[in-house]
C-alpha positions in Angstrom: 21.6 1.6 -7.1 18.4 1.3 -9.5 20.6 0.9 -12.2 21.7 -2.6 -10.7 18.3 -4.6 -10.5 17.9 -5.6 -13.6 21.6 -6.4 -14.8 21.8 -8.9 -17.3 24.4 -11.4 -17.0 26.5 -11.2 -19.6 26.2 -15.0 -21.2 22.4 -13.8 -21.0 22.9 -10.6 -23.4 25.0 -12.6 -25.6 22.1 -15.3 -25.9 19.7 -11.8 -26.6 21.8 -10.5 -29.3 21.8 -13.9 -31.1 18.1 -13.5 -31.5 18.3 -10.6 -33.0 20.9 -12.3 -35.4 18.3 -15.3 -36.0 20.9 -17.7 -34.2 18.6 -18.6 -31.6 14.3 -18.4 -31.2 13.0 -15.7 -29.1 10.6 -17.4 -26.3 6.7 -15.8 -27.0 6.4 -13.7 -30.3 3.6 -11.3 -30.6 2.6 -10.9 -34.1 0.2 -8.3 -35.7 0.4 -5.9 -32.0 -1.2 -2.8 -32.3 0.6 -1.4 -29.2 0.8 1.8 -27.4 3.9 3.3 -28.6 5.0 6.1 -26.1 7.8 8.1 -28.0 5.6 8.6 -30.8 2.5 8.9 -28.5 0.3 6.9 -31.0 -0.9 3.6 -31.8 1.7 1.7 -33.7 1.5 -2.1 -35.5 4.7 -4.0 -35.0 5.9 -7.6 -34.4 7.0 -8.2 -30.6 10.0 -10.5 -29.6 10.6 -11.4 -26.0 13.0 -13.8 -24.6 12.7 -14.7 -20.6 11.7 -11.6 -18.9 13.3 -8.9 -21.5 11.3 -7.6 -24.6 14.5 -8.4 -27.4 12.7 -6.4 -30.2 9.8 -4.4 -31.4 8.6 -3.7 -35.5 8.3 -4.9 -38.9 10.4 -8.3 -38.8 10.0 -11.8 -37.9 12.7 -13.7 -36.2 14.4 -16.4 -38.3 14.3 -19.2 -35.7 10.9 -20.3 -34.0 11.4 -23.4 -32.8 10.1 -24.0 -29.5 8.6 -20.1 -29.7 5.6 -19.3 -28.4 3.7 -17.6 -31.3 0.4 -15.5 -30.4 -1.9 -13.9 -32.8 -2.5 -10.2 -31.6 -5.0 -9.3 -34.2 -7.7 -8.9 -32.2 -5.8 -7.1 -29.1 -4.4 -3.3 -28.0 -1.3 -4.0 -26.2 -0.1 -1.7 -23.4 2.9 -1.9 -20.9 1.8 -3.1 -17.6 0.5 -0.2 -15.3 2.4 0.9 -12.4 1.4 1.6 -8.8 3.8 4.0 -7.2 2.7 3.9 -3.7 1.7 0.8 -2.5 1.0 0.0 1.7 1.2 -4.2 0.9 0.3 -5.1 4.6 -3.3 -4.1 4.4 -4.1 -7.4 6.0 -3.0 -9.1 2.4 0.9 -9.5 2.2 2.9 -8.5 -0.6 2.7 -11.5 -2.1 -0.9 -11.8 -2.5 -1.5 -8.2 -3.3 1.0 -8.3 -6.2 -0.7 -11.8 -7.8 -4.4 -9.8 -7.2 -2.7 -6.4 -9.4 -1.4 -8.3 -12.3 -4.1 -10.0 -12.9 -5.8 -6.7 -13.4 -2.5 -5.4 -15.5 -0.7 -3.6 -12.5 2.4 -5.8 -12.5 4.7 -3.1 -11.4 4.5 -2.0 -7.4 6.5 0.8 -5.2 6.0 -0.2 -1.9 5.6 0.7 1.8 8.6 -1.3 4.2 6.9 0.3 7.3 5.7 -2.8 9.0 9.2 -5.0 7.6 11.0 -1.8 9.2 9.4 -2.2 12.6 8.9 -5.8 12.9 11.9 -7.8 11.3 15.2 -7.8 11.7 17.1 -6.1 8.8 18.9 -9.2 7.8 15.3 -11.1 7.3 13.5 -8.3 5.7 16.3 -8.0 3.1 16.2 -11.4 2.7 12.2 -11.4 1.9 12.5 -8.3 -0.5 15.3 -11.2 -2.3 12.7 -13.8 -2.3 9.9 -11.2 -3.6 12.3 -10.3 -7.2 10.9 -13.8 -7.8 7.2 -13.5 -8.0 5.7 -12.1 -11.7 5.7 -8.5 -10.4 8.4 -6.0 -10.2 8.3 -5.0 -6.2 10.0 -1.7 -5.7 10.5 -0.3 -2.3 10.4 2.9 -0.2 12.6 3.5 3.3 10.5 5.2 5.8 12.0 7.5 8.1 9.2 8.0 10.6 6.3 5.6 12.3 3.7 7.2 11.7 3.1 7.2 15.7 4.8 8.0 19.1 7.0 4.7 19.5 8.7 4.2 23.3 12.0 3.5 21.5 12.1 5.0 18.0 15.5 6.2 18.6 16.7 2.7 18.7 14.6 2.3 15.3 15.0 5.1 12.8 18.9 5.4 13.6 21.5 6.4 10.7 22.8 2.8 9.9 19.1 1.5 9.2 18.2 4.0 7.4 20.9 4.4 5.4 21.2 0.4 4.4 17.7 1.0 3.7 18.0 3.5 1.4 21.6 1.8 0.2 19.7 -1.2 -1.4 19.1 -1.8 -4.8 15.2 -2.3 -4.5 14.7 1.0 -2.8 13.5 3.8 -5.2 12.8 6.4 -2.7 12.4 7.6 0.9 9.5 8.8 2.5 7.1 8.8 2.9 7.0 12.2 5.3 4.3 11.6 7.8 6.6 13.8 10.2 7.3 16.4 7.9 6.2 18.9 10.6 9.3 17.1 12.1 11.9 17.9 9.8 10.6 21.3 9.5 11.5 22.0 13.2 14.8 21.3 12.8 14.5 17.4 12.5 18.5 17.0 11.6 18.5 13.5 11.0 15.3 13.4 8.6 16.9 16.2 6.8 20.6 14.6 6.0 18.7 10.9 5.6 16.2 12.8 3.0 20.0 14.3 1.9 21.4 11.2 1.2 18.2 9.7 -0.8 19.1 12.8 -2.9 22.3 12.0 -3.2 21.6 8.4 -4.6 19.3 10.5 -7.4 16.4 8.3 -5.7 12.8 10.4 -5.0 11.2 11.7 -1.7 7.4 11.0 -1.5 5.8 13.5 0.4 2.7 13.6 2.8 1.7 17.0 3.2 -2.5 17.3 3.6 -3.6 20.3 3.6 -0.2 22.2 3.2 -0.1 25.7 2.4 1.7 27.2 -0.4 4.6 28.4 1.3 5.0 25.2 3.2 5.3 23.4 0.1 7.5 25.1 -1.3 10.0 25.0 2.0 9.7 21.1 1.4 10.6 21.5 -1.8 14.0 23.0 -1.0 14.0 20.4 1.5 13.8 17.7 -1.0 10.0 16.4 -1.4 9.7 15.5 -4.8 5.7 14.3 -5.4 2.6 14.5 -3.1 -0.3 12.1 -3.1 -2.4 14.5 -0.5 -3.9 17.1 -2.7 -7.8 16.7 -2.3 -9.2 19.7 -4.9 -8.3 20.7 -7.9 -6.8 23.8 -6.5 -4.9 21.5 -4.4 -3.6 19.9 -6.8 -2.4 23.0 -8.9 -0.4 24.6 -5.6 1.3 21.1 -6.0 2.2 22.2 -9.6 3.0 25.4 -9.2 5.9 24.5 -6.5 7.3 21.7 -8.8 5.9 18.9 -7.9 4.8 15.6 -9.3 1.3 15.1 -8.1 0.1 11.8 -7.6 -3.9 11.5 -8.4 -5.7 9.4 -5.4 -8.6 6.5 -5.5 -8.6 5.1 -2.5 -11.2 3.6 0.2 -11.5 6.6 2.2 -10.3 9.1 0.0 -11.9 8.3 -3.6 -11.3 11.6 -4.9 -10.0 10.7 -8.6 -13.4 11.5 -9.9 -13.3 14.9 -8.3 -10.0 15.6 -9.1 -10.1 15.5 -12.7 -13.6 17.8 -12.7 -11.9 20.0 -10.6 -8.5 20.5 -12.3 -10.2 20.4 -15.9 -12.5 23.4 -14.9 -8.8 25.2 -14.0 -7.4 25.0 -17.4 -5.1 22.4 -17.0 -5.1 19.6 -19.7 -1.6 18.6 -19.9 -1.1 15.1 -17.5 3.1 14.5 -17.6 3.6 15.9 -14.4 0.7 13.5 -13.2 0.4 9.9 -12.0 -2.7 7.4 -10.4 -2.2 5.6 -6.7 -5.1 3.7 -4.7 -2.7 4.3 -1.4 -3.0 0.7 0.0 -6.9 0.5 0.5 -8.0 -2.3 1.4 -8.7 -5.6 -0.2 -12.7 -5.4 -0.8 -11.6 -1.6 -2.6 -10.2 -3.8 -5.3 -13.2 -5.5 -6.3 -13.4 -3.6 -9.6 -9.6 -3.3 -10.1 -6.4 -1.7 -9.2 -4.7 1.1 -11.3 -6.9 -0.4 -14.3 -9.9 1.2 -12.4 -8.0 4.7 -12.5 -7.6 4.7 -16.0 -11.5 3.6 -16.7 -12.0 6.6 -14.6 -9.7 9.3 -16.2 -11.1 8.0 -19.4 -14.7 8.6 -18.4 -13.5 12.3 -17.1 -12.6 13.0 -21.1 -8.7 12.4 -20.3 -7.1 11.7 -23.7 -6.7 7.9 -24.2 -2.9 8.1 -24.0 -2.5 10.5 -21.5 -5.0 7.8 -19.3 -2.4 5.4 -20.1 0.5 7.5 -19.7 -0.6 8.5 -16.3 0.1 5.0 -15.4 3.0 4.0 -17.0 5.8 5.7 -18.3 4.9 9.1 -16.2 5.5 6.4 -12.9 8.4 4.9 -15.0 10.2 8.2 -15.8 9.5 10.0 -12.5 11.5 6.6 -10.8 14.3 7.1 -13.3 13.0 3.3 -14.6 11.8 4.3 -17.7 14.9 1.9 -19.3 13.2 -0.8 -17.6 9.6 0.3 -17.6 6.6 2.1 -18.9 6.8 1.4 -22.2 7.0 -1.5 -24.8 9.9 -1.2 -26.5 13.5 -3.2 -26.8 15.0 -3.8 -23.4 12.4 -3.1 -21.1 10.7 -5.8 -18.7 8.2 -7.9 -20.7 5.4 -6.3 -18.7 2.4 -6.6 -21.2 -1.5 -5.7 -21.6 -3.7 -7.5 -23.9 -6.8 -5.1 -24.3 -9.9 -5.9 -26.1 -10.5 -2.4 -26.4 -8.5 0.7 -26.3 -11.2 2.0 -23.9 -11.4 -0.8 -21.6 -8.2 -0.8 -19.5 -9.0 -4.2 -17.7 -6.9 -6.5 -20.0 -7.9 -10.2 -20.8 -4.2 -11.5 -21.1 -1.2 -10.1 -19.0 2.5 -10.8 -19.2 4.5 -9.9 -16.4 8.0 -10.9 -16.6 7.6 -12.4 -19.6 5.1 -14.8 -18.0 1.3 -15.7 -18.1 -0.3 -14.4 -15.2 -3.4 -14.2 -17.2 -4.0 -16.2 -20.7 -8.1 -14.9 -22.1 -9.2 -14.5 -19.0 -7.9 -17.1 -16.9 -6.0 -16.4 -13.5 -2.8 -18.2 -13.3 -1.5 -18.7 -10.1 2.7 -17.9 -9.8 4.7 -21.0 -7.9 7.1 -18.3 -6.2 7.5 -19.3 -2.5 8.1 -16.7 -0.1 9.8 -18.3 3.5 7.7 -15.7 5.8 8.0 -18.2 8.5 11.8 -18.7 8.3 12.2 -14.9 8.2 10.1 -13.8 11.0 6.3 -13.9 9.7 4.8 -16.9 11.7 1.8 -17.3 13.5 1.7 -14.6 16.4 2.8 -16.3 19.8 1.2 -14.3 22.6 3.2 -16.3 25.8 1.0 -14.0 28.4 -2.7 -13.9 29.2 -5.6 -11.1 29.3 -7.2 -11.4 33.0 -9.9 -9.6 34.4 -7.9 -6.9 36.5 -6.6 -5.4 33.5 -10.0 -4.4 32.0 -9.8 -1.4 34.7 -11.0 1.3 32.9 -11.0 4.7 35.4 -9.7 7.4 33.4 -12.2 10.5 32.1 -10.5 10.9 28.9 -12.0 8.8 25.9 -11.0 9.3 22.4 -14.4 10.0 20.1 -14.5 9.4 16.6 -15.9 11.4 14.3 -15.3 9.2 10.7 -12.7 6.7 9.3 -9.6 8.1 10.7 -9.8 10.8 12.7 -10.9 10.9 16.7 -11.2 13.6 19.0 -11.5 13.9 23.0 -14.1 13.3 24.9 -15.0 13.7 28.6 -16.4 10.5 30.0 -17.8 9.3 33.6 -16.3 6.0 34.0 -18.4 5.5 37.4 -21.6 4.6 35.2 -19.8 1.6 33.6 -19.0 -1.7 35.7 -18.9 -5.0 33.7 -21.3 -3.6 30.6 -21.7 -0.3 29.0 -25.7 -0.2 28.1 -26.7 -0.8 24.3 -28.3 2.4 24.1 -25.3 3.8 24.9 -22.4 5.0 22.1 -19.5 4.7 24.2 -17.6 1.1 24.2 -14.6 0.1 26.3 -11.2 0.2 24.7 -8.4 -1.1 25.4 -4.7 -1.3 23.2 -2.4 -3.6 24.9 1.5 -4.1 24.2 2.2 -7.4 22.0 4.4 -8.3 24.6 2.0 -7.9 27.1 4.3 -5.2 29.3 1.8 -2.6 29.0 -2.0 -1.1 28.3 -3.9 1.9 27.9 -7.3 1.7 29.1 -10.4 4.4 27.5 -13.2 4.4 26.1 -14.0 5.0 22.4 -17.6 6.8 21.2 -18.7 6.8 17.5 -17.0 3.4 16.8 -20.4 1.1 17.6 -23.5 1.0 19.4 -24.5 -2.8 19.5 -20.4 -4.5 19.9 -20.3 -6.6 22.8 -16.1 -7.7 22.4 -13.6 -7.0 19.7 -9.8 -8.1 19.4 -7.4 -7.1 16.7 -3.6 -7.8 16.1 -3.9 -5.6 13.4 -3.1 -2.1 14.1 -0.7 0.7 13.2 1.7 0.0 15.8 1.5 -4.1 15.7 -0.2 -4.0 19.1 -3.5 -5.0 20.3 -6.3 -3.1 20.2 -9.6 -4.3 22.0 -12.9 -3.2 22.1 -16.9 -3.8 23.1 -19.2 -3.5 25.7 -19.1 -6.3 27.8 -16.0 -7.8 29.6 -16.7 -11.2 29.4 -17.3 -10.9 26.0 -13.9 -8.6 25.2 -12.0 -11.6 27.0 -13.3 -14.0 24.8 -12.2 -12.4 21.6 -8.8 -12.0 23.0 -8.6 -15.6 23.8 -9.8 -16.4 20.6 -7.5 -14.4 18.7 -4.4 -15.9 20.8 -5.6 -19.5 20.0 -5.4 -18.4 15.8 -2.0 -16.9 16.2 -3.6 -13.1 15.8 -6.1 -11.8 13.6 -9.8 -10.1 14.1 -12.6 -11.6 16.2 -16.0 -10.5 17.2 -17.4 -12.3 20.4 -20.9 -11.7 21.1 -23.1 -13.1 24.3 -20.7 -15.7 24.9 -19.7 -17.0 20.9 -17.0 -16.2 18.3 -19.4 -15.0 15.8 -16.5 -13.8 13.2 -12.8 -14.3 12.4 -10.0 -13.3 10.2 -7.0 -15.1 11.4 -4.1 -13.1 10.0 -1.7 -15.7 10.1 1.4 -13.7 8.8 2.7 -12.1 13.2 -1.1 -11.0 13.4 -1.3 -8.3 10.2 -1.4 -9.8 7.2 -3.5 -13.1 5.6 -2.1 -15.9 3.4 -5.3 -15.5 1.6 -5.6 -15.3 -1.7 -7.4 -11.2 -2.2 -10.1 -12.4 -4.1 -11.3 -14.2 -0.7 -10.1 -11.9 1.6 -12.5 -9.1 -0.2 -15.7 -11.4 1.1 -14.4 -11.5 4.6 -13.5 -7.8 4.6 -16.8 -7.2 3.6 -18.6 -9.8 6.2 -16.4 -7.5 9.0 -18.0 -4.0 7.7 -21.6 -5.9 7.3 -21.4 -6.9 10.9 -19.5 -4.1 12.3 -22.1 -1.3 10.6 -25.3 -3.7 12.3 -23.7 -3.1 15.1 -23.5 0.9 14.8 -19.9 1.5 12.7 -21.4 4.3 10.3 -18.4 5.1 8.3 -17.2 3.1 5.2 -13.9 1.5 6.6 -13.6 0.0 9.6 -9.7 -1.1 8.5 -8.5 1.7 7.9 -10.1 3.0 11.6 -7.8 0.3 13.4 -4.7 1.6 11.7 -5.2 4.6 12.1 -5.9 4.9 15.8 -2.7 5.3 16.3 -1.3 7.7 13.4 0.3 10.8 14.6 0.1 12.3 11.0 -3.8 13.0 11.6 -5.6 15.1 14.3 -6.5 15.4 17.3 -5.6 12.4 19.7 -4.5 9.1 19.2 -3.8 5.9 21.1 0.3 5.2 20.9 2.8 3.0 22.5 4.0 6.1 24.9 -0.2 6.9 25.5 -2.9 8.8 24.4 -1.5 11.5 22.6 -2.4 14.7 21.8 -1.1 15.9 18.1 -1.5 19.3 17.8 -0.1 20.2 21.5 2.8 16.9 21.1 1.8 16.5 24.7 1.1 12.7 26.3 -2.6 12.8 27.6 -2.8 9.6 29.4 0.2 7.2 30.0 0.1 3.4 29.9 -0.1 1.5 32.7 2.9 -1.4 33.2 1.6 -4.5 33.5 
């Protein structure tokens, strides 16, 4: 349960309590904080104990011991607790890690996270064994249990069965299930969705719906169901169906849908100016989104829609915190909780100068400090991608009429196609490219042709995709061939090969999806891939988030998966793979 990740051994709460008795110094005193106090829901001056990773006591006093204390002078600071994200996807080619050490240097020090890609790629024993190792790093890393992929998997029987889940959901990191991609599923008649979202229930932990677009009475069927918040609402009116049915409504930024802004317009020209029920998620957008911040960004932007300073704040803290049942460990700085802390120069500037996360500097006036966690991604199944098979000529066959044609980020329709016109090259003034997703393991492929994705892309090889598998793409052979090799001889990654040379890579050295970049560098090479990808006729704003989704069943109309080309709102198999 919850309850048990943060249980303090009991020779440590006897060491707390004799700080309090002056018996023994607390480790970092804050004197003279102005803080954010939430209970009284103003701005409150009080002297700030903390020992290890646990805030020991907040107001008027000073501890009787100090020696070897860390004293700081808050005169000139706002404190805040550290802001929480509630709905984090951490393998947006950064890892957990990385992303984690990015957020708290811009105050989000608290994460709930996706296990989607640990679900479908590691044994359980290994992924447990990784969230273990990631209670070490400065952030708090929560988790969600998926019951879906998000695609049509050949075996997701053998997958989402009851014993996964269930140990899933059974450990102590995991704060919710969801989220529902396949809601549609479990309103069928999904019987296994409904007593795993049951169970999740049962263990008073949350169900994070996905429900775009959703009508009225379909929300309020998943709400009987179980759903307890919804990050999809896109207008204000949206976003008020959400509130009428119950729900907790979780306010989006994110790179391709950036509708915070909007949202706030939208739901202020309703009526509604009371936030509790509301909370701020970026949705795992990629890394070069997070140039100007994480959650910090959502509050500058609530702020500058006349949201009520604390109600900005309160959005993302203790409204996360209380939703997640966490608020006796989060959301607020008071006695107890995690020594998550913001140092503000200004109550209206929400990107602090100092953090403390766990009780430790992550970021002293300024200054980025680097945590010395080490995470064995190796030893648990995250090496470099071995590809023990070769790409020849033979396979880049491409006969079939049916193409997939996309028409912006995420979202691909069909297309009728001639493949006759096309031998080795498809013509530069044409829009169509060749595309290819071929099985990691090299058992199978689909072969199509994409429209709308570029105009000037000779060859094009990812290992980052929704499923895991490889996705390939251009408009010349001899060039597609060479990406592929190149991205076998990195251990998977993304490479552009044009007229005969590598002219990009990002080796993603973590099985082919994530980096061991630090954030901050991999937001310049994101950025180099959506310079070079829009030269060559990508017109939408993230090329990313198109790879992933190819394959993502939630989102109309057809879509490339392991059992073929798919068609969503029919649940029919277009095209099938061809075995290799």
């Amino acid at each position: 349960m919850v309850e048990q990740r943060y249980r303090w051994k009991n020779k440590q709460l006897r060491k707390q309590i004799e700080i309090v008795d002056g018996k023994r110094a607390p480790s970092i005193l804050l004197k003279n904080a102005t803080y954010l106090n939430h209970p009284l829901k103003r701005w409150v001056e009080a002297n700030i104990w903390i020992y290890g990773d646990r805030i020991i006591y907040v107001g008027d006093k000073l501890p009787d011991v100090t020696e070897g204390c860390e004293i700081v002078d808050c005169t000139d600071y706002f404190l805040v607790p550290g802001y929480i994200e509630p709905h984090s996807h951490p393998f947006q080619l950064y890892n957990p890690q990385t992303y984690a050490r990015y957020s708290a240097y811009g105050g989000t020090t608290t994460l709930v996270n996706d296990n989607l890609q640990f679900f479908l790629h590691l044994e359980q024993k290994k992924a447990f064994t990784l969230l273990e190792e990631l209670k070490n790093i400065p952030a708090s890393m929560y988790w969600w249990c998926r019951f879906d992929g998000q695609t049509e998997l050949r075996n997701e029987e053998t997958i989402f069965t009851h014993d996964q889940v269930t140990a899933w959901l059974e450990h102590d990191a995991v704060v919710q299930g969801g989220e529902l991609t396949a809601w549609p599923k479990l309103l069928a008649g999904h019987e296994d969705m409904l007593n795993w979202v049951q169970e999740a229930k049962r263990m008073r932990k949350k169900i994070e719906g996905h429900f775009p677009g959703a009508s009225e009475k379909t929300l309020a069927k998943l709400m009987l169901l179980g759903a307890d918040c919804d990050h999809e609402a896109m207008t204000g009116q949206e976003v008020l169906s959400r509130l009428m049915q119950g729900y907790t409504v979780s306010l989006r930024n994110s790179s391709i849908r950036p509708d915070l802004e909007n949202l706030l317009k939208d739901i202020h020209e309703l009526g509604i100016h009371q936030y509790d029920n509301f909370i701020f998620t970026t949705d795992g957008s990629h890394s070069s989104f997070y140039d100007e911040g994480c959650i910090d960004k959502m509050i500058k932007i609530a702020l500058e829609q006349n949201v009520p300073i604390i109600d900005a704040y309160n959005m993302a803290t203790i409204n996360v915190a209380q939703y997640y049942n966490l608020a006796h460990l989060h959301g607020k700085i008071a006695t107890g909780r995690i020594a998550h802390i913001n140092f503000l120069q200004s109550k209206t500037n929400p990107t602090p100068i100092s953090v403390l996360a766990k009780g430790q500097w992550v970021k002293r006036d300024g200054v980025e400090i680097k945590d010395s966690a080490v995470i064995h991604w190796a030893e648990n199944g995250l090496g470099a991608l071995e590809l023990n098979w070769n790409l020849t000529k033979s396979d880049l066959e491409f006969t079939t009429t049916l193409g997939l044609q996309l028409v912006n980020d995420v979202i691909t329709k069909p297309f009728s196609v001639t493949p006759e016109e096309f031998d080795e090259n498809i013509p530069f003034e044409r829009d169509e490219c060749f595309f290819m997703m071929i099985d990691r393991n090299g058992e199978w492929r689909i072969n199509t042709f994409v429209k709308g994705f570029a105009n000037q892309l000779c060859g094009f090889a990812s290992t980052y995709s929704g499923t895991g598998d490889i996705i390939l793409i251009g408009k010349r052979k001899e060039d597609i061939l060479l990406a592929f090799q190149r991205m076998k001889e990195i251990g998977g990654g993304i490479v552009i090969a044009e007229h005969g040379k590598i002219i990009f890579e990002i080796p993603l050295e973590l099985k082919g999806y994530m980096s061991t970049k630090e954030l901050s560098d991999l937001i310049e090479e994101e950025k180099q891939l959506k310079k070079l990808l829009q030269e060559r006729g990508y017109q939408f704003g993230d090329p990313a988030f198109t790879l992933l989704f190819f394959s993502a069943t939630h989102l109309p109309y057809i879509r490339i998966t392991p059992i073929g080309i798919y068609d969503v709102m029919k649940k029919e198999v277009l095209l099938s793979p061809v075995t290799r």
